[in-house]
N, C-alpha and C positions, 0 to 999 in steps of 0.2 A: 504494500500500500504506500503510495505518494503521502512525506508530508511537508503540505506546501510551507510550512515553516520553516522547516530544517531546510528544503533541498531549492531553495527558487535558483541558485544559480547551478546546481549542479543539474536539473532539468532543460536548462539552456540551451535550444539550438537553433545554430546560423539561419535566420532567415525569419525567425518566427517575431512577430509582433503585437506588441500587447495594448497599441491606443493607434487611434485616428485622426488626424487633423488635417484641413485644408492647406492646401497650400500657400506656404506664406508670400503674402504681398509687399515685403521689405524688404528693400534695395540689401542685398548682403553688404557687408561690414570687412572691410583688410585690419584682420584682427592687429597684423603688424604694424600698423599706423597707430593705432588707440593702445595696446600694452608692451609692456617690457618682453623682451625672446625669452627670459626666464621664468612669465608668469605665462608661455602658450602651451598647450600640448602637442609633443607631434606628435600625436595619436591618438585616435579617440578613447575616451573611458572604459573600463572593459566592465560592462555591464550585463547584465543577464538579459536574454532574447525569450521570451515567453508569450505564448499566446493572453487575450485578453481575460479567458478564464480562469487561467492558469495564477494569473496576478491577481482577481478578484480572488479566489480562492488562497492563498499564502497570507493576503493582510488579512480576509476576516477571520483565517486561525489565527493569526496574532493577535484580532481585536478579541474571540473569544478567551485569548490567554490573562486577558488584562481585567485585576481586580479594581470595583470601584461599586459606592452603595449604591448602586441599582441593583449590584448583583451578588453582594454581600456585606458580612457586619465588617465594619469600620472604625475597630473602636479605638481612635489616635485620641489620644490625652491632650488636649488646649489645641486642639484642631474643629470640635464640629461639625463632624464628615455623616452630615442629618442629610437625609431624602431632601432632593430637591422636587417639588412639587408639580408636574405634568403642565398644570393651568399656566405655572410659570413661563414655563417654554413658550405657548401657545400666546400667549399675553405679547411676547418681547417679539416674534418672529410677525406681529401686527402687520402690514404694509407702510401705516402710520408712521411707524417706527425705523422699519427698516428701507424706506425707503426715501429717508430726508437728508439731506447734508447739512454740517451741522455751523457749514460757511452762508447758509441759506439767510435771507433777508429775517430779522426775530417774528416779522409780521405774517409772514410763511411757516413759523413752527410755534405758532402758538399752544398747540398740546403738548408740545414734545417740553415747551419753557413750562409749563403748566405741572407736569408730571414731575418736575425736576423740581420746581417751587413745592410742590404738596410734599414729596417724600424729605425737603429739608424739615419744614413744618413737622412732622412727623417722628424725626429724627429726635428732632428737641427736647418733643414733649417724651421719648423712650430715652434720653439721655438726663434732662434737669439743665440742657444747655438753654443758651440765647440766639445763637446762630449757627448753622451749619453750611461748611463748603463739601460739595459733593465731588470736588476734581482731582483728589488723591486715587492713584489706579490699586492700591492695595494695602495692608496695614501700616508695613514696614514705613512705605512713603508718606501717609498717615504721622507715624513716629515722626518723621523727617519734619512735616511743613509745620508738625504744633512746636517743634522746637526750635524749627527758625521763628517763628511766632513768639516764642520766649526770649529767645537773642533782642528780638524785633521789641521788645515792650521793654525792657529792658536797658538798651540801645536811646530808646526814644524819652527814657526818663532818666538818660545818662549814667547809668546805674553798670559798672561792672562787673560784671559776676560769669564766672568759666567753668561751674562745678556742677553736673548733675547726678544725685543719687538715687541709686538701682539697688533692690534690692536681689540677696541672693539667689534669689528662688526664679528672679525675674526673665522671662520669655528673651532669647539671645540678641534678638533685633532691638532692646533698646538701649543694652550698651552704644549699639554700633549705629544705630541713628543716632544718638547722642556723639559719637564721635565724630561722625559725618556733618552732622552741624555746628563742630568748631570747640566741642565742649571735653571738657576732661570727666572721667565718671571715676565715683564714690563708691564702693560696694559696702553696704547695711546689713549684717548677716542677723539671720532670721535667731526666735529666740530655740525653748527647748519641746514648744508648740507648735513650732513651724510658722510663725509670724510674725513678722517684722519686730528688731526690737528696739521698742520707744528709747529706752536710753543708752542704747549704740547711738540712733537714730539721733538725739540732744545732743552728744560729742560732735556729730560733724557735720551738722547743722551750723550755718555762720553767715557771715558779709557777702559773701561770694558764692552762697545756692542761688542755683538760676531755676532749679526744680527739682524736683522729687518724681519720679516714674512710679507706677502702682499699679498692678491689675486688680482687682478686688470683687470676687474671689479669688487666690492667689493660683499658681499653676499647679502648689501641690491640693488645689480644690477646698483651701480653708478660710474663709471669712476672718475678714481686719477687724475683728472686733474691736479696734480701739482706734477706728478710722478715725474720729471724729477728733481724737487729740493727737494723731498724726497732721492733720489738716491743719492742727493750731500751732503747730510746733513748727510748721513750713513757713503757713502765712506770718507768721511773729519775726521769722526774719527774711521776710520780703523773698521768698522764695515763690515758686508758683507747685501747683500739682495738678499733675500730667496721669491720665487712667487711659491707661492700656484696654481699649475694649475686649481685648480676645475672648473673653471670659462672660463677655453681656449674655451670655445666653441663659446664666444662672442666676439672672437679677431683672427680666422684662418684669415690668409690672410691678414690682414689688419693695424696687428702689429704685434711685437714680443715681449716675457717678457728682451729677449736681448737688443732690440733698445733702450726700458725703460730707461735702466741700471742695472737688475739684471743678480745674478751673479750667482746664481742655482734657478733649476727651476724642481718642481716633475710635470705629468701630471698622468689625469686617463684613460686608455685606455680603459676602462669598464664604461667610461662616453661618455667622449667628440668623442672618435674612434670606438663605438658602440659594443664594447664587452657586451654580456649581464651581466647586474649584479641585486643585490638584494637577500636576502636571506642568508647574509653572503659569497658573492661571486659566482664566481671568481673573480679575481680582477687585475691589472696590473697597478703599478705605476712608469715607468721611470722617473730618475733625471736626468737631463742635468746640467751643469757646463762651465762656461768660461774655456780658455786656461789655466790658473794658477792654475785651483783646476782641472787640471785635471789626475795628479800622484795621488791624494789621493780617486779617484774612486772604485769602487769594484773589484776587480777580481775575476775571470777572465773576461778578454775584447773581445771580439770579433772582432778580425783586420784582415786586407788583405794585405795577402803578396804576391803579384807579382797578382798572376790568383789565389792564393789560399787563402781560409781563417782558420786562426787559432785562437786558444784561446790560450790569452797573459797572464800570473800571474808574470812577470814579472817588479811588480811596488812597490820597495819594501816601498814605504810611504801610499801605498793602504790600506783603512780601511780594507779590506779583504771582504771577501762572506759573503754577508745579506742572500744569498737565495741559496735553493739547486738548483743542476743544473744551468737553466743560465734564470731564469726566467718561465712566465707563459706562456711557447711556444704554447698552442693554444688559445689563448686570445690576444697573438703579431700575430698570422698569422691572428687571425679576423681583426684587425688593420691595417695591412699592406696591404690586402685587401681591405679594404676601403677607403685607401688611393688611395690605386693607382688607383680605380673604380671614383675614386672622382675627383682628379687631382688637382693642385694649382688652379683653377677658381671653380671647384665646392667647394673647402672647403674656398672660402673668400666668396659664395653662402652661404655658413653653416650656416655662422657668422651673412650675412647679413638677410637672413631669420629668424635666432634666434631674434635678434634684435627687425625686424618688425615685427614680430609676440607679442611677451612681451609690446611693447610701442600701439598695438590695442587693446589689451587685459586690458592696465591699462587705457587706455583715455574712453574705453567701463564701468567701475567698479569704477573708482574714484569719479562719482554722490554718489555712494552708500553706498560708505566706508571712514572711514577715509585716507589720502594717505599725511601720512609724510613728502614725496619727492615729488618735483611735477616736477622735471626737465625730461628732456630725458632719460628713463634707458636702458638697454645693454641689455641682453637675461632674464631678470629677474627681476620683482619687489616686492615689498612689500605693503600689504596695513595693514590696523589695524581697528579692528573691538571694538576701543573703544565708537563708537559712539552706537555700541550694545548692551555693557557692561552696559553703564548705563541706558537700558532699561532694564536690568536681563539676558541677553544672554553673554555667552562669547562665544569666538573662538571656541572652544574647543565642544560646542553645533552646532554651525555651521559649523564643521568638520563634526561630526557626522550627523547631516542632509543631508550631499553632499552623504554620502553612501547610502542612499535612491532611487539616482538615476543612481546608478552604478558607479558614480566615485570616485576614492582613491582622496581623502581630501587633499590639498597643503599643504605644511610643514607649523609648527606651532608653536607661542612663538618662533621662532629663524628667524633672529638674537635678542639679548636680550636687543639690544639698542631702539626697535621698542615696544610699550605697544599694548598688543591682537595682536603679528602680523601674518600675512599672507602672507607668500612665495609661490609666484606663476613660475612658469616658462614650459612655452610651447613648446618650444624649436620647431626646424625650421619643423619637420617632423608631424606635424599635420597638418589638412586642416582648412579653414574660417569657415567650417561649424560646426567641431569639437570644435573649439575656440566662437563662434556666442553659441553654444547650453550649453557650461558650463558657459559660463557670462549668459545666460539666466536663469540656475540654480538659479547661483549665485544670480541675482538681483531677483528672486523670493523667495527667505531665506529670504534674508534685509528686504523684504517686511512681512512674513511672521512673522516676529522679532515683526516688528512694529504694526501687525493684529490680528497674532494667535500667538504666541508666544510659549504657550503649544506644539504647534506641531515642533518647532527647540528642546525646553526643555526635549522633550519624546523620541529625534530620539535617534537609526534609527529605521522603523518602520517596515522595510521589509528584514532586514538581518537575516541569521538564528542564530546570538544571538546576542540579545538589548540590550539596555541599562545597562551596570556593576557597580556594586559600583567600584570608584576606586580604593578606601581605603582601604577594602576589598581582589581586585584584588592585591594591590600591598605586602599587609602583611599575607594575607593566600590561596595565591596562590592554586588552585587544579592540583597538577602536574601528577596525575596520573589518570584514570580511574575507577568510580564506579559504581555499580550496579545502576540502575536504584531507587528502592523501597532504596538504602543507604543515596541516596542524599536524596532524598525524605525527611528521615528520620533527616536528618543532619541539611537540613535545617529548618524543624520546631523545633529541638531544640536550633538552632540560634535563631530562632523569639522568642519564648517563653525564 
């Protein structure tokens, strides 16, 4: 049996063709005049010659190889990898939508400005903010423009300040937008709770905090309970606070990062609002901002003047345009469809479900694992598989065995404050039974750890490629395609 996975180039033969096109109408090109002799080929590509079937057939066994929730459980820890919603798709793929440019005259896209002003409005009122820019293409960039926004305020009340503190536990992208925007970072280690601790937090606090970063719920899924004199200890010396939305999904409806006391706030709309994401995108990360920061937003803005809406650039302390156009307009309209589908009771349902789901799932696993925290957690826990490690197994083998049974592995070693750990999160769109059959899994590895061990050590045993050196993987990467009898060849002159 043919598998077009494996063999596309080794089914190859001269002559065969797998696409159609007319013939082109462009004046050919003397490649030698437009590039360097060193960037031409003399000779063409050596590509694979396959009929047209043959090619349809090879990608969609590779699309069937590829995990993602449509097609199974997802359970990444401070990812949110929830069902995206069918209406969604259908909603965004509009004509309305898809077929406006977005250089068009404002009086030509008046739904599409309209769609875009509702879902800020929206945004607000699930945040506690004042304003929302929707033109950050995904978190990380998110992180980036509220902290030029704290430079920017900053800057503008003459006020020096280079220091931003992150906490230990804190998602890696905010060290590194913080660095990205010119600032030095502060690391706050968490206490014997796993929560920020207030008087680390007093020692290096001073003149020169420009902010405080915060997710809240934190990544290892445990509520600031002492947010409120965290916020005071920032704004007392003129610092600002920054909430990492990654985490909104365990607090619609039932607080805001405003009531907190922060004072910008990024969310991911390809998380917590069900845009799909994964694979490098798409992505959509709006910032929201208090009343006071909020001339130094991006422009252009999206406002409404009388019955009409317009794009404003008239802010001239505005950091200016992160992003072209005015954002990632079909990833805000999957968004704003879910909102409105959702309503303020389904989405404090979101939260509440997220929740209950994460705290059945850790009182089901914590016989079996180590579990750091043992208090109530938010949409999200942590356990640790140190009690494995010194049987011989790490996480990392334990990940790898979960593929065995068709599920993508929970995120791993992060956060770094947790030793072997295990980020699990279910988030509210699965079923008991979904949840019941991967603890099931689960508590058969632990067992397996402690029986057969060999068989966690050798996974996976059923994926179509096993077990990789990682060492290997990581320093001589095979980034292209060879012959069958080359590899062959390559690798026994490895062994020997």
């Amino acid at each position: 049996m043919v598998e077009y996975n494996d063999l596309i180039f080794e089914i190859s033969r001269s002559g065969r063709v797998g696409y159609s096109l007319p013939k082109s109408d462009v004046k050919s090109v003397n490649l030698q005049d437009k590039f360097p002799k060193h960037l031409i080929r003399d000779e063409a590509a050596e590509l694979p010659e396959v009929a047209e079937l043959d090619l349809v057939r090879h990608y969609t066994a590779l699309s069937n190889k590829n995990h993602g929730v449509d097609n199974g459980f997802y359970p990444l820890g401070s990812c949110t990898m929830k069902y995206n919603p069918k209406i969604n798709e259908v909603v965004a793929r509009l004509a309305g939508f898809t077929s406006i440019h977005p250089y068009q005259p404002t009086e030509t896209v008046q739904g599409a400005l309209e769609l875009l002003y509702n879902t800020q409005e929206e945004l607000a009122v699930v945040t506690g903010m004042d304003a929302i820019t929707l033109q950050p293409a995904a978190g990380a960039q998110g992180e980036w423009t509220g902290l030029m926004m704290v430079k920017a305020y900053h800057e503008h009340n003459g006020d020096k300040r280079t220091k931003v503190l992150v906490p230990d536990s804190a998602h890696g992208t905010n060290p590194a937008s913080a660095s990205v925007a010119g600032f030095s970072i502060v690391t706050i280690p968490s206490n014997e709770n796993g929560l920020v601790d207030v008087e680390e937090l007093k020692k290096h606090v001073g003149n020169d905090t420009a902010a405080l970063m915060l997710t809240n719920p934190n990544t290892l899924g445990l509520f600031e309970r002492e947010i409120a004199e965290i916020a005071a200890v920032v704004h007392e010396a003129g610092g600002l606070l920054y909430y990492d939305g990654a985490n909104t999904n365990a607090i619609m409806g039932k607080t805001t990062p405003g009531f907190m006391g922060f004072d910008i706030v990024h969310l991911n709309l390809h998380k917590t609002f069900t845009g799909p994401h994964g694979g490098g995108g798409p992505g959509s990360g709006p910032v929201g901002v208090k009343e006071f920061l909020l001339p130094f937003l991006p422009v252009p803005r999206v406002e409404k003047d009388g019955d009409t809406f317009v794009l404003n650039s008239n802010y001239p302390l505005s950091i200016g345009r992160v992003k072209a156009f005015y954002g990632n307009f079909g990833i805000i309209v999957r968004a704003y469809a879910y909102i409105r589908s959702m309503g303020a009771v389904g989405l404090r349902e979101v939260s509440e479900g997220a929740v209950l789901h994460a705290n059945y799932m850790r009182k089901k696993l914590e016989p079996y694992f180590e579990a750091p925290f043992s208090q109530v957690c938010k949409h999200e826990f942590v356990l640790s598989g140190s009690r494995q490690k010194k049987l011989g197994v790490r996480t990392l083998d334990m990940a790898k065995r979960l593929l065995d049974f068709g599920y993508h592995p929970p995120t791993i070693y992060f956060p770094l404050n947790v030793e072997e750990c295990l980020m699990i999160e279910p988030t509210e769109t699965e079923s008991k039974e979904t949840m019941d059959a991967f603890c099931d899994v689960m508590i058969q590895i632990a067992k397996e750890v402690e029986e057969s061990p060999e068989i966690v050590l050798e996974a996976p045993h059923t994926t179509v490629i096993g077990r990789l050196d990682e060492v290997q993987a990581a320093r001589q990467p095979v980034l292209r395609y060879k012959k069958a009898e080359t590899a062959v060849q390559e690798k026994e002159t490895v062994k020997a």
